[in-house]
LOTIRO-150530 format. One line per field, with one value per atom (N, C-alpha, C): residue number from 1; residue in one letter; atom name; x, y, z. Coordinates in steps of 0.1 Angstrom, whole numbers. Each point is the difference from the previous one (the first is absolute). Example, Ala and Ser with C-alpha at 12.3 -4.5 7.8 and 13.67 -1.06 7.14 Angstrom:
<pts>
num = c(1 1 1 2 2 2);
residu = c(A A A S S S);
atome = c(N CA C N CA C);
px = c(132 -9 9 -4 9 -8);
py = c(-57 12 12 11 11 11);
pz = c(78 0 0 -7 0 8);
</pts>
This chain:
<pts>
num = c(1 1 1 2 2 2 3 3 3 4 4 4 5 5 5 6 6 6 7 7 7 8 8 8 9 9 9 10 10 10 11 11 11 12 12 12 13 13 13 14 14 14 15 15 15 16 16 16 17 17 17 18 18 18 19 19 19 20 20 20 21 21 21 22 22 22 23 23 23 24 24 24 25 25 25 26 26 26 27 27 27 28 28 28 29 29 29 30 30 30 31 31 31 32 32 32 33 33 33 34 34 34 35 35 35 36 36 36 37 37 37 38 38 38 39 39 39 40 40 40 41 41 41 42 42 42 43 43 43 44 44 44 45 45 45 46 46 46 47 47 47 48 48 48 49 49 49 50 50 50 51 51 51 52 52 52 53 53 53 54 54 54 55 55 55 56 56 56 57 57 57 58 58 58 59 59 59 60 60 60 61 61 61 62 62 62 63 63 63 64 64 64 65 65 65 66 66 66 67 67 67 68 68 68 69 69 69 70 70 70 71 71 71 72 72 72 73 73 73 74 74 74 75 75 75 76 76 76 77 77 77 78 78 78 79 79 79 80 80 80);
residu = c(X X X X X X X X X X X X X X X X X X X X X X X X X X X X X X X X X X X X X X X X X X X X X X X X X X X X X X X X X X X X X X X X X X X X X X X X X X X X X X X X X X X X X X X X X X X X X X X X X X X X X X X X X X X X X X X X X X X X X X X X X X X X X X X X X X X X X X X X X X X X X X X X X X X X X X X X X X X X X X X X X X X X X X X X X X X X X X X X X X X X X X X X X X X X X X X X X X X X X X X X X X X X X X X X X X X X X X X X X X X X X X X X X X X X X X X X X X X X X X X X);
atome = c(N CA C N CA C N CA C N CA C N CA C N CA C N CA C N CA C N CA C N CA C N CA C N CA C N CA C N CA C N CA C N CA C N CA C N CA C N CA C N CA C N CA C N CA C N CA C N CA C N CA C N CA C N CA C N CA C N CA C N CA C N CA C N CA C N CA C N CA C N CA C N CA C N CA C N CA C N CA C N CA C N CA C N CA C N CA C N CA C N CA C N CA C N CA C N CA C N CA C N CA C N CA C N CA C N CA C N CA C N CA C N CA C N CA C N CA C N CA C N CA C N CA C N CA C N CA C N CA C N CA C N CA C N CA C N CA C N CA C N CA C N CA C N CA C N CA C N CA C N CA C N CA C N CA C N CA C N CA C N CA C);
px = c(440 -2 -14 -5 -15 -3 1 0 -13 7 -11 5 -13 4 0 11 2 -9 -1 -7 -10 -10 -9 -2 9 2 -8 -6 -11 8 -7 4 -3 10 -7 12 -4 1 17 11 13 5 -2 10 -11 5 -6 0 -12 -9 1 9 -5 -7 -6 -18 12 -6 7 12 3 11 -6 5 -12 14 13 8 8 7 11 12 8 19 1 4 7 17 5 13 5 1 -1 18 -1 13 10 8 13 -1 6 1 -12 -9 -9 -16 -2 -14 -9 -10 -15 1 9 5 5 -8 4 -6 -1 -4 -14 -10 -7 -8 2 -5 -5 -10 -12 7 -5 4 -10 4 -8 3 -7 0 17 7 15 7 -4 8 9 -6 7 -13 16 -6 -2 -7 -4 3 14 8 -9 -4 -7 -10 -8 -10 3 9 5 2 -1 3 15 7 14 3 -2 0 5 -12 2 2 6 12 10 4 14 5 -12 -3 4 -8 -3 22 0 8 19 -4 14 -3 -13 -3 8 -3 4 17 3 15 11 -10 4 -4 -4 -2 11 -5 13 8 0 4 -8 -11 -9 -14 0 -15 2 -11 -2 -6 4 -5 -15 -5 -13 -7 -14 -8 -15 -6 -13 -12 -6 -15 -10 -12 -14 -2 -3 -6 -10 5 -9 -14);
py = c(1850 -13 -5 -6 -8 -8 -2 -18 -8 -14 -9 -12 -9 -10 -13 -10 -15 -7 3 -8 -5 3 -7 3 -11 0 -2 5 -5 -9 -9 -6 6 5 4 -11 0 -6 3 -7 5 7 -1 6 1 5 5 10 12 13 1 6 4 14 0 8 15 9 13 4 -9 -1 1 5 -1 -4 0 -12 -7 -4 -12 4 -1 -2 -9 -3 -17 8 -14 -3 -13 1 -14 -5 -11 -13 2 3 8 -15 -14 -14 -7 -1 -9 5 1 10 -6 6 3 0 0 -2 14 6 11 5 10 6 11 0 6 9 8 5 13 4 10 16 9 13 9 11 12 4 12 -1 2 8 7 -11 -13 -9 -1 5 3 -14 -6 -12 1 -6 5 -12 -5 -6 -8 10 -7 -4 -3 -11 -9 2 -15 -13 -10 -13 0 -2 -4 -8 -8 -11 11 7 6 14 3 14 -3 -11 -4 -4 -7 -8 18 13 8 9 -4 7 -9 -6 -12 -4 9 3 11 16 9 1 -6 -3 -2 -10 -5 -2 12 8 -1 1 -4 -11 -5 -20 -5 -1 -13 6 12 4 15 0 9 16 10 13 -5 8 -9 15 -4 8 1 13 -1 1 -12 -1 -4 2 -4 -11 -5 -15 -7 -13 -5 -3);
pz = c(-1069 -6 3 -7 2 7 11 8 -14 4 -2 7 0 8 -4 0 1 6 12 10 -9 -8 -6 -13 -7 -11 -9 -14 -5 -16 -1 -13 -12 -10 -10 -12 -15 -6 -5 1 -5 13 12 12 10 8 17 -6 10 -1 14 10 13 -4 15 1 1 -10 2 -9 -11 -3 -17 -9 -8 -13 -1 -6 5 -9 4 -3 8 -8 -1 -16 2 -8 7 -4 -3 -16 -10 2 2 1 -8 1 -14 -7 13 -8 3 4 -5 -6 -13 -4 4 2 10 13 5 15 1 14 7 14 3 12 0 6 -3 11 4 12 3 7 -2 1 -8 4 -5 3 -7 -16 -6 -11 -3 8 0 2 2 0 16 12 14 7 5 9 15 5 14 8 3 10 9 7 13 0 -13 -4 -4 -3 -6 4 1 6 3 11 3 -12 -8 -14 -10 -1 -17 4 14 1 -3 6 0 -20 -10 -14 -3 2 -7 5 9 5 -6 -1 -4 -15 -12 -10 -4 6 2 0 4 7 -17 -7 -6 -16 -2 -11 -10 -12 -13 1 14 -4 2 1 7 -6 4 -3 -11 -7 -6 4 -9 12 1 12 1 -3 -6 -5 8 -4 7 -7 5 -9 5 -6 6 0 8 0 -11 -5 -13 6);
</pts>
């Protein structure tokens, strides 16, 4: 797997870009549209845990959980 890192996040336009990470998984809100979860991975879509903020492990991880009721499968893409 690819490490990249959270620690210093760079702003890019439509989500977070951590350094090393070159897309995004989001996972879009089954009930409320535009509303979801969005968080850094490689191109395979493999998330690297231990960068992550305690916040948006736990957001990515109680996303994950709750797949087909709450959130949609989540997909992998490059950042806008």
């Amino acid at each position: 797997m690819t490490a990249c890192s959270v620690s210093k996040p760079v702003a890019q336009p439509g989500g977070l870009q951590a350094q090393g990470c070159s897309h995004e998984l989001r996972s879009a809100s089954l009930h409320d549209p535009g509303r979801g979860l969005v968080v850094p991975c490689d191109a395979l879509g493999h998330v690297d845990l231990d960068t992550l903020s305690e916040r948006l492990r736990s957001a990515y991880l109680g996303a994950r959980a709750m797949v087909g009721r709450d959130y949609a499968y989540p997909t992998v893409q490059r950042p806008h």
